[in-house]
Backbone as CSV, one residue per row, in Angstrom:
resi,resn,N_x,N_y,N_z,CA_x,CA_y,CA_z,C_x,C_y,C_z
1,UNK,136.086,19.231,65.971,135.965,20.237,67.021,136.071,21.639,66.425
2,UNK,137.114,21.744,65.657,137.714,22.956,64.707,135.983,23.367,63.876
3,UNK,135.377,22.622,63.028,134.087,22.740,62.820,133.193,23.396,63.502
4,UNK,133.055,22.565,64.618,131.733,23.366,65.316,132.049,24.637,66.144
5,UNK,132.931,24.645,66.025,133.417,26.393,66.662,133.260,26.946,65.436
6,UNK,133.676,26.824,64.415,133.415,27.807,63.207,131.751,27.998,63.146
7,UNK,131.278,26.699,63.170,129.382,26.756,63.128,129.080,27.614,64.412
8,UNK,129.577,27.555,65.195,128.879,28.335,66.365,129.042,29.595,66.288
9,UNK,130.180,30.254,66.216,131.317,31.789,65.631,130.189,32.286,64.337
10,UNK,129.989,31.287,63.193,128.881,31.979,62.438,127.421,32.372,63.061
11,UNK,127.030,30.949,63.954,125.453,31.244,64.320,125.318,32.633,64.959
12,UNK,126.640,32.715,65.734,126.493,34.056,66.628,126.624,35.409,66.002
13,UNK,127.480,35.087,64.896,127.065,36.665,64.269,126.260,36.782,63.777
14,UNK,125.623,35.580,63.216,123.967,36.476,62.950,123.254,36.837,63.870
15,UNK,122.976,36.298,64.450,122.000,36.626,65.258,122.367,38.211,66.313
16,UNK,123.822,38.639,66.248,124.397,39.996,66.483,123.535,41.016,65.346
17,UNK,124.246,40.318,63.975,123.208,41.196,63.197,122.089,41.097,62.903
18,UNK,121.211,39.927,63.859,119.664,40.018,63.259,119.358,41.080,64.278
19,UNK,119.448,41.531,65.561,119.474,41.604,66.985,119.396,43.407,66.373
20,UNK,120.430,44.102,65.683,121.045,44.747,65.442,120.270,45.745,64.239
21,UNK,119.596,44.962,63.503,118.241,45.014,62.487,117.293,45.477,62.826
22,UNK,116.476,44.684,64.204,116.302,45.175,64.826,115.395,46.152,65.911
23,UNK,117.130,46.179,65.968,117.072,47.418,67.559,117.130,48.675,65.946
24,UNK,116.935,49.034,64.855,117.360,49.851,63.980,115.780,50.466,63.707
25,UNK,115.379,49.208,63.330,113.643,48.989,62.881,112.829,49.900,64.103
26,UNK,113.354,49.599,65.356,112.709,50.290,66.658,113.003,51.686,66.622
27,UNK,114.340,51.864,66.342,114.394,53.069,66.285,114.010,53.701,64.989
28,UNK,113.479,53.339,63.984,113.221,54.397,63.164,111.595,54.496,63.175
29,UNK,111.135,53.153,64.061,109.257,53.515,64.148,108.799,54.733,65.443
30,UNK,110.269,55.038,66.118,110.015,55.957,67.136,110.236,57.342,66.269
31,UNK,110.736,57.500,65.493,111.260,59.123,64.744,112.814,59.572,65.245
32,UNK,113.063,58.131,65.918,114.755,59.008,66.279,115.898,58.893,65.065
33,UNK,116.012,58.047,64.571,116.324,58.135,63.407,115.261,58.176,61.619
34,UNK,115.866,59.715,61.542,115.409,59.786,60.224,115.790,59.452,59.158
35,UNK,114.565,58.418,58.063,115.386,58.015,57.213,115.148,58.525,56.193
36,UNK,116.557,58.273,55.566,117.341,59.685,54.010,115.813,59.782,52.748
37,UNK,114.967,58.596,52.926,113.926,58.948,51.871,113.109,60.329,51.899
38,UNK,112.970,60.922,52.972,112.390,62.107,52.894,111.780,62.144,54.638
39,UNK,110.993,63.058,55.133,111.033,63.637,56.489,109.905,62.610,57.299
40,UNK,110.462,62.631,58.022,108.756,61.787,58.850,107.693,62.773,59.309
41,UNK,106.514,62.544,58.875,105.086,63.286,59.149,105.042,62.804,60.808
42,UNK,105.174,63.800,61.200,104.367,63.878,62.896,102.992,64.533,62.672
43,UNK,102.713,63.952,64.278,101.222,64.671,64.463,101.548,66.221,64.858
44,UNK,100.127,67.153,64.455,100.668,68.772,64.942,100.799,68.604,66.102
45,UNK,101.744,69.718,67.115,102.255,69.527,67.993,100.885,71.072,68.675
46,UNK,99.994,70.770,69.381,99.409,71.909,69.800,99.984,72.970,70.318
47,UNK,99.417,74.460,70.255,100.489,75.303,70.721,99.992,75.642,71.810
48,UNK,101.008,75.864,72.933,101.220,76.066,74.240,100.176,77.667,74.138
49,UNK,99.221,77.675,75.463,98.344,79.176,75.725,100.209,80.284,75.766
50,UNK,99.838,81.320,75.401,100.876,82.701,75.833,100.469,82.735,77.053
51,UNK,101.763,82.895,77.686,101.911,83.444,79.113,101.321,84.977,79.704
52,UNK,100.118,84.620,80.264,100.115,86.367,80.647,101.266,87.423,80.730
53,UNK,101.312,88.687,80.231,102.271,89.842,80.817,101.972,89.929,82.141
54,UNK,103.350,89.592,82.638,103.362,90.682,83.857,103.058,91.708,84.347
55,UNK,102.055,92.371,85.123,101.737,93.885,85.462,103.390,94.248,86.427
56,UNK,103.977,95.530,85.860,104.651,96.147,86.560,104.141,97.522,87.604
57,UNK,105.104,96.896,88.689,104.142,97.646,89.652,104.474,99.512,89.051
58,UNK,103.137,100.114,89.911,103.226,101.666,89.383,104.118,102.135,90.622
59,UNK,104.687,103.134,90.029,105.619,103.698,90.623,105.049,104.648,92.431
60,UNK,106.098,105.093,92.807,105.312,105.199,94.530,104.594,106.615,94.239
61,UNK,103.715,106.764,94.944,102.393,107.899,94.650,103.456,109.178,94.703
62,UNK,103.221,110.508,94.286,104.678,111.696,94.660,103.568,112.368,95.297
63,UNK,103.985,112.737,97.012,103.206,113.699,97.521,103.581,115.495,96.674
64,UNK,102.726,115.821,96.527,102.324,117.587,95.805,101.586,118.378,95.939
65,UNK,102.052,119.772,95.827,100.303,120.220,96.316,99.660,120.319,95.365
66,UNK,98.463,120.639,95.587,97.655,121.077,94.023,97.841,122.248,93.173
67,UNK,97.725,121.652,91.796,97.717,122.992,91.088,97.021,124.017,91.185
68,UNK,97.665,125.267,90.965,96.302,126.381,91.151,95.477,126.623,90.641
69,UNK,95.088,125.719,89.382,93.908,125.608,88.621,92.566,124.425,89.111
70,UNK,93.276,123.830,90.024,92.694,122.314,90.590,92.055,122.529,92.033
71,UNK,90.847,122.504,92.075,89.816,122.459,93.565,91.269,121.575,94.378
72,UNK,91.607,122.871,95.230,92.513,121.727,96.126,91.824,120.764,97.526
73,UNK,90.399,120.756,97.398,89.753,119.551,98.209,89.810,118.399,97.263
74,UNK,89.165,118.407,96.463,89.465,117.583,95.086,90.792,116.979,95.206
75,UNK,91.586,117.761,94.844,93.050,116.985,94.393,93.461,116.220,95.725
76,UNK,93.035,116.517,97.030,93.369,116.008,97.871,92.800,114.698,98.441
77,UNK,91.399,114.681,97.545,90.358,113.140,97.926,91.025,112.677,96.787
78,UNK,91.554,112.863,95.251,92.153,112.410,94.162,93.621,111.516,94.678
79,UNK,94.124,112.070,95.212,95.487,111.619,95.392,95.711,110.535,96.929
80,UNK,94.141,110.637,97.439,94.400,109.534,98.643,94.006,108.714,97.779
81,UNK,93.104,108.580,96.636,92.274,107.491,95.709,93.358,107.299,95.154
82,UNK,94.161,107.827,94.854,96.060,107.471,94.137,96.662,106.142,94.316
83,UNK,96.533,106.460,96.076,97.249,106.024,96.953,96.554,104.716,97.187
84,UNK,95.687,104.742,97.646,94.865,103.493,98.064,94.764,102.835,97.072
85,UNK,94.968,102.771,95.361,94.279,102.057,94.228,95.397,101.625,93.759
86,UNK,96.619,102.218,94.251,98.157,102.054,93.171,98.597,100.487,92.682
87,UNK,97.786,99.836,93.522,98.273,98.770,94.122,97.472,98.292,92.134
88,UNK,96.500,99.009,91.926,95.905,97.843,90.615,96.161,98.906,89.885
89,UNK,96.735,100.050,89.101,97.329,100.925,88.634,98.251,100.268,87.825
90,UNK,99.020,100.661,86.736,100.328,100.524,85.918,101.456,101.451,86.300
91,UNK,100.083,102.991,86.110,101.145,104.449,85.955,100.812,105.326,86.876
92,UNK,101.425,105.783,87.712,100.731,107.168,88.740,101.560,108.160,88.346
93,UNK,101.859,108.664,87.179,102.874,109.698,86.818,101.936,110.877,86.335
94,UNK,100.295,110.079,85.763,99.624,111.235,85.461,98.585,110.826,85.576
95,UNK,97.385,111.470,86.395,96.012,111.292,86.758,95.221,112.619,86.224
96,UNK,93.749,112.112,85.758,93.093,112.897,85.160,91.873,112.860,86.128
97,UNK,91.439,114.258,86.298,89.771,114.457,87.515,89.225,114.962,87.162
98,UNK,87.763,114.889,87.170,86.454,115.336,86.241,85.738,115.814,87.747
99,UNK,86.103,116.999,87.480,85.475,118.004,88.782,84.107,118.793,88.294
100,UNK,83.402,117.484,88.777,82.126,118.034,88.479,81.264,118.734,89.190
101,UNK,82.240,119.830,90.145,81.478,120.649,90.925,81.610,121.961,89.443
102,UNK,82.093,121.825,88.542,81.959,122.725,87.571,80.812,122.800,86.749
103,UNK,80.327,123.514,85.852,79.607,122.993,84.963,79.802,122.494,83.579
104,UNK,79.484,122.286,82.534,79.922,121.461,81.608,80.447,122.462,80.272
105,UNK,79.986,123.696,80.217,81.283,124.838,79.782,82.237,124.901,80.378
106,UNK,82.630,124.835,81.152,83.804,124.602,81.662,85.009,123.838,81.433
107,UNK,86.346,123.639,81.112,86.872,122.634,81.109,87.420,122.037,82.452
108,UNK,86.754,121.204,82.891,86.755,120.234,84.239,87.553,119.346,83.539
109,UNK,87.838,118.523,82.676,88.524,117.314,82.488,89.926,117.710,82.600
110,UNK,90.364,117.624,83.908,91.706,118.035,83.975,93.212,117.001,83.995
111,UNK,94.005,116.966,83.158,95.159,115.755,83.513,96.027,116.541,83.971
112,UNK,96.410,115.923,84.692,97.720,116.228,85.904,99.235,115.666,85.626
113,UNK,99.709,116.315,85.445,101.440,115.522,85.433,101.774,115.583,87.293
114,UNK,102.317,114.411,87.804,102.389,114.294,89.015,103.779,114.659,89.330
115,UNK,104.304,114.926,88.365,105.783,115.472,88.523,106.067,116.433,88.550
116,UNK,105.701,117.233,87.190,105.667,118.640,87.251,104.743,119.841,87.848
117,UNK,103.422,119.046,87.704,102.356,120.095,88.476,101.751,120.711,86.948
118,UNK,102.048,120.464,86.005,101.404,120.717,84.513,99.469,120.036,84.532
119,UNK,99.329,120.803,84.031,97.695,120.982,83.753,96.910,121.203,82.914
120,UNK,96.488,119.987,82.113,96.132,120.093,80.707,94.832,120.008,81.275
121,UNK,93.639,121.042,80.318,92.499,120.575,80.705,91.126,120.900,79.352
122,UNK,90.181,119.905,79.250,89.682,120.111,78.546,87.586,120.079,78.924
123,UNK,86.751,119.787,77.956,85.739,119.769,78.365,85.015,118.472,78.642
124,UNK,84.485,118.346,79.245,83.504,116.797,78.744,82.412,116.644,79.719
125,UNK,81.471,115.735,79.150,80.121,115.263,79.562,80.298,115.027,80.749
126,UNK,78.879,114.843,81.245,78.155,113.907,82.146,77.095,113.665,81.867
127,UNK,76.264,112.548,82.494,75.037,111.588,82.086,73.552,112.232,82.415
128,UNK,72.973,111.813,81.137,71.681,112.887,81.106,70.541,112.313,82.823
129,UNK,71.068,110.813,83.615,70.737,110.717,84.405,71.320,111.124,85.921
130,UNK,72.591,112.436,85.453,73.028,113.019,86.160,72.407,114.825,86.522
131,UNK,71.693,115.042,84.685,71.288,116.230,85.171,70.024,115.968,84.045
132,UNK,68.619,116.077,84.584,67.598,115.397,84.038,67.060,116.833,83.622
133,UNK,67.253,117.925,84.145,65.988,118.972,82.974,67.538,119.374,82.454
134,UNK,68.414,119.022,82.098,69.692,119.435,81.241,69.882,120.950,81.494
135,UNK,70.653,121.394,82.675,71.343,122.329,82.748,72.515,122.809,83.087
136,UNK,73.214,121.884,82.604,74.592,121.984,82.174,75.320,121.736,83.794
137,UNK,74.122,121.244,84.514,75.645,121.010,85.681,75.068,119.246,86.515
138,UNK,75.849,118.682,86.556,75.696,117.775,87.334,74.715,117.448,88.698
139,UNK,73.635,117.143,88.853,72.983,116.764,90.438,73.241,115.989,91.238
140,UNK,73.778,114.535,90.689,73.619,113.450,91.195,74.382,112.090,90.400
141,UNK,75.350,111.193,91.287,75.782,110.274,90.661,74.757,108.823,91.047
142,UNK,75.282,107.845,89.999,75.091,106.694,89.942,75.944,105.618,89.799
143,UNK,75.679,104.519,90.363,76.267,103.836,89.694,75.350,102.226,89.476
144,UNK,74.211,102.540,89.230,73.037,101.964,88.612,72.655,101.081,87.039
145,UNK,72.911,100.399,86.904,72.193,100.494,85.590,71.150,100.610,84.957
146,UNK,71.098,101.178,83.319,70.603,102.323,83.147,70.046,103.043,83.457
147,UNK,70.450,103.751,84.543,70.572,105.086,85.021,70.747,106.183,84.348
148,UNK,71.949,105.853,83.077,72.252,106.941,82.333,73.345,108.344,83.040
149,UNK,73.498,107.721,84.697,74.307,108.944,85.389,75.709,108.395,85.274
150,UNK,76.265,109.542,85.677,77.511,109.494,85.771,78.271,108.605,87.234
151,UNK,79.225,108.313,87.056,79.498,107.404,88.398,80.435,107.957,89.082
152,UNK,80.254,108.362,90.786,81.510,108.689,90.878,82.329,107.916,91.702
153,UNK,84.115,108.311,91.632,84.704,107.618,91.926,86.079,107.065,91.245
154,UNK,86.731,106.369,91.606,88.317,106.401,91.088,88.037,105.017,90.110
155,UNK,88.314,105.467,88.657,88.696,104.201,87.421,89.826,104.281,86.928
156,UNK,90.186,103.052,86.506,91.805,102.666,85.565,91.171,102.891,84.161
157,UNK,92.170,103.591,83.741,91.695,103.443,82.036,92.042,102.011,81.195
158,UNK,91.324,101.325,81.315,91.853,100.238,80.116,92.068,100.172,78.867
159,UNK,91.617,98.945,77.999,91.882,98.767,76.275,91.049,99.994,75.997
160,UNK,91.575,100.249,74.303,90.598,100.925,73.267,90.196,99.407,72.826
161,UNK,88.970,100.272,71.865,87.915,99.870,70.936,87.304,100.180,70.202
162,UNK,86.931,99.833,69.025,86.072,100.727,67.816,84.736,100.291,68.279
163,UNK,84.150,100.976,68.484,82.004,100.512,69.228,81.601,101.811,67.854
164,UNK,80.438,102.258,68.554,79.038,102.752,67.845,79.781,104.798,68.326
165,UNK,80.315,104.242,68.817,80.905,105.793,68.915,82.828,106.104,68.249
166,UNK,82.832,105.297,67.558,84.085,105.133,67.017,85.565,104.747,68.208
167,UNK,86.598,105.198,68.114,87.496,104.658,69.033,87.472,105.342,70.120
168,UNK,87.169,103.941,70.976,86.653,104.335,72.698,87.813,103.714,73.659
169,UNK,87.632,104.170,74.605,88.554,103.266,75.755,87.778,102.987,76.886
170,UNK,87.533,101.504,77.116,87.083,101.111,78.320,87.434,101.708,79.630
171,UNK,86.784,101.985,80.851,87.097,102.163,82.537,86.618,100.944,82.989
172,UNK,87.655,100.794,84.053,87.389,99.735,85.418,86.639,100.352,86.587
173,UNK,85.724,100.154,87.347,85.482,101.261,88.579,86.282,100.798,89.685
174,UNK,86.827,100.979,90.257,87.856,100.650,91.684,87.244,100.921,92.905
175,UNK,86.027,101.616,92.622,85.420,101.769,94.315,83.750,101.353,93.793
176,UNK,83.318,100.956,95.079,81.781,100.541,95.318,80.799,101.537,94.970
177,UNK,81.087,103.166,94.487,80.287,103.722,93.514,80.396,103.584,92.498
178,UNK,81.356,102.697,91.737,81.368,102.884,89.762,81.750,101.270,89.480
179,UNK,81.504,100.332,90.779,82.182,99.084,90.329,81.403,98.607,89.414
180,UNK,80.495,99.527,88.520,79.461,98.446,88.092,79.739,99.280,86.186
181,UNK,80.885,99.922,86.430,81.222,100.732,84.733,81.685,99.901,83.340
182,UNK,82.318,98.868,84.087,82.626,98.003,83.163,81.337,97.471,82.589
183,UNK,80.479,97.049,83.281,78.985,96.070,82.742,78.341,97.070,82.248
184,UNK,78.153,98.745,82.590,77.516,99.395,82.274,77.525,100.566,80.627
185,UNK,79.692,99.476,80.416,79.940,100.456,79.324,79.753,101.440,79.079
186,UNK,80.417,102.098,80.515,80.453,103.021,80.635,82.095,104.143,80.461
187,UNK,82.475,104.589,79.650,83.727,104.450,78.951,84.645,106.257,78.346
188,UNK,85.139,105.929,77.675,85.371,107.728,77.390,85.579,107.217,75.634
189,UNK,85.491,108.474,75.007,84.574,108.535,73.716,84.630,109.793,73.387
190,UNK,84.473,109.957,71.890,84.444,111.739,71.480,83.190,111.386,70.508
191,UNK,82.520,112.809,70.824,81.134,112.873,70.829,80.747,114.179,69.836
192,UNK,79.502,114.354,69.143,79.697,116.124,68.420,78.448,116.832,69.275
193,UNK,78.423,116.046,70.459,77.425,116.855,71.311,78.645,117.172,72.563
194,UNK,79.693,117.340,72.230,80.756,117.814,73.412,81.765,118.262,72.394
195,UNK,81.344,119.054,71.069,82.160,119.902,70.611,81.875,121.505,71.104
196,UNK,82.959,122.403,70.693,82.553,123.410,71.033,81.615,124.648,70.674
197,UNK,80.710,123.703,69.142,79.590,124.632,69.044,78.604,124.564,69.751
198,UNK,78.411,123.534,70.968,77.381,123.744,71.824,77.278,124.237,72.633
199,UNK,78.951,124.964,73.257,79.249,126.287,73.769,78.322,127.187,73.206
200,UNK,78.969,127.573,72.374,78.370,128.911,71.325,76.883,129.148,71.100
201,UNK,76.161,127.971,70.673,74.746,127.721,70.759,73.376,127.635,71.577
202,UNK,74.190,126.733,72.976,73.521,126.822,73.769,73.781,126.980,74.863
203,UNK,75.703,127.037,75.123,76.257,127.436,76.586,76.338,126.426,77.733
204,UNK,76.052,125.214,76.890,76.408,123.794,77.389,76.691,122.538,76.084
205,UNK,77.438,121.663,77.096,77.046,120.763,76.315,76.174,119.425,76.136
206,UNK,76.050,118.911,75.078,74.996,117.906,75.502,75.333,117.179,76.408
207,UNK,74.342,115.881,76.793,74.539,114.554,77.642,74.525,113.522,77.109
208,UNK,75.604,112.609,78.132,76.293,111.573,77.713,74.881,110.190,78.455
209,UNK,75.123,109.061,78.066,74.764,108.649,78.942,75.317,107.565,80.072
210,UNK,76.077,108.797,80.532,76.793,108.116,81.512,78.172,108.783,81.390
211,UNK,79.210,108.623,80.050,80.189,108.290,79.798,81.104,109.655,79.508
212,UNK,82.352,109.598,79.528,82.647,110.526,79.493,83.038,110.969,77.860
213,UNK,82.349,111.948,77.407,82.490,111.948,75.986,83.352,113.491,76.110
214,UNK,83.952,113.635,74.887,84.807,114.869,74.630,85.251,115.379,73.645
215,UNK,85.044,116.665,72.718,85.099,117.093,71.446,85.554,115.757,70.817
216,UNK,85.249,116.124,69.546,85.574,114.475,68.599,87.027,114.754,68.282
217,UNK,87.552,116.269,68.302,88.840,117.022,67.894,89.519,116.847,69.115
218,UNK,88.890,116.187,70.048,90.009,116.814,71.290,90.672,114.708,71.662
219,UNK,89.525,113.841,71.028,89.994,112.387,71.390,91.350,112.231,71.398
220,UNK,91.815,112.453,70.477,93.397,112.213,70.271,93.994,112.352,71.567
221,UNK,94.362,113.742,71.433,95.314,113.854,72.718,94.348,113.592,74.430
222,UNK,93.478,113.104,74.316,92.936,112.912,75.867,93.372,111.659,75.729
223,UNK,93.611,110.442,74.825,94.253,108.991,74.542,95.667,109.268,74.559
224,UNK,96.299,110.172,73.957,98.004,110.778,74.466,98.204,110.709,75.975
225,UNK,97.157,111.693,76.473,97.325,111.726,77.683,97.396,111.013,78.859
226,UNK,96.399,110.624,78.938,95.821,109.064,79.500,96.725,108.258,79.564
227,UNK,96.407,107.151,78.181,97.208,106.214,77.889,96.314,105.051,78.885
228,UNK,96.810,103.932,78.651,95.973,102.763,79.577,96.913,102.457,81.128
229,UNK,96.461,101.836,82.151,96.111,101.853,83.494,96.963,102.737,84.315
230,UNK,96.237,103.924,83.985,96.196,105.507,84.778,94.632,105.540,85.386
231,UNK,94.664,106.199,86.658,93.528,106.339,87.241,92.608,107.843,86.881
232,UNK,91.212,107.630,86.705,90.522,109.020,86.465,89.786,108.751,87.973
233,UNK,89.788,110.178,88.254,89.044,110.476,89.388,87.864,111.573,89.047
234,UNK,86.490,110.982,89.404,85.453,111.639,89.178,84.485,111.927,90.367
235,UNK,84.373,113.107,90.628,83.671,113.729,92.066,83.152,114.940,92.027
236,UNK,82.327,115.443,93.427,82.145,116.951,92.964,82.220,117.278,94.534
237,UNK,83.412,118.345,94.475,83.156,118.535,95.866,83.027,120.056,96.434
């Protein structure tokens, strides 16, 4: 009797440790245990898309009056286009308006600090299908393609880009006269037909087609200024 309890007491521990072997074997064909010979090769693990950024909303429009350098009909169709667009905006702290009831000696490209009432302003184009025997003032917008005119109406400034005119920054159009600027690449850009020897020479400057171009010396700080999704407002009133 003493016997077969010992035979049985053995059969059973093996089979504890065959059992035990294994459940070991299973776990090391899964990767949960690693063994000391060196690392287990997995498959690449694909990488997860980046999460879009969040747009933070733009801050609330600041009612102001206009500067005294600024068509105050203008600033006043500018700042309802403020208001109504904020909603797809980043920044409303500073808006820039291309008052093209001026002519193109002129500096019309005006940026606005919405805080202070500060007024930086410089020169720039419009589209040779805006003024066709070229005399330096605007007739007529578009928002056509190739048209070559200028579009009017409220845009977000988006990305830069290096194109055929060196570093540019894309516009969005936000209203049903310029919704078509993006396809039309239609954009802002520094140009040497919107430097200021064409003041001097001919008392205008050349044409864009379409876009808003501006001394090649002056790009810098109109990209300072700006910066990306700030609204330009372009009109003539």
């Amino acid at each position: 009797m003493r016997m077969w309890m010992q035979d049985a007491e053995v059969r059973s521990r093996r089979a504890v440790l065959k059992a035990a072997g294994g459940l070991a074997g299973l776990l090391l064909t899964q990767g949960c245990v690693r063994p000391s010979v060196g690392p287990v090769a997995s498959a690449p693990v694909p990488h997860a898309p980046y999460p879009s950024l969040a747009r933070m909303p733009a801050q609330p429009v600041r009612t102001m009056a206009a500067p005294a350098t600024v068509n105050p009909k203008l600033f006043e169709r500018a700042v309802a286009a403020l208001d109504r667009h904020s909603h797809r905006l980043r920044r409303t702290d500073r808006i820039v308006i291309a008052d093209f009831a001026l002519d193109s000696a002129h500096p019309r490209f005006q940026f606005i600090d919405m805080h202070s009432g500060v007024v930086s302003a410089m020169r720039v184009t419009h589209g040779s299908g805006s003024d066709p025997a070229h005399r330096g003032q605007l007739e007529r917008f578009s928002n056509i393609p190739d048209s070559n005119a200028t579009s009017e109406g409220a845009f977000t400034t988006d990305n830069y880009y290096i194109g055929k005119h060196g570093r540019s920054q894309r516009l969005v159009g936000l209203d049903p006269t310029n919704d078509n600027a993006l396809m039309r690449a239609i954009v802002i850009h520094g140009a040497w037909y919107a430097n200021p020897e064409m003041i001097a020479q001919h008392g205008k400057l050349g044409r864009s087609q379409g876009c808003f171009a501006v001394a090649e010396g002056d790009l810098a700080r109109v990209f300072d200024l700006i910066g990306e999704g700030r609204m330009l407002y372009a009109a003539k009133v």
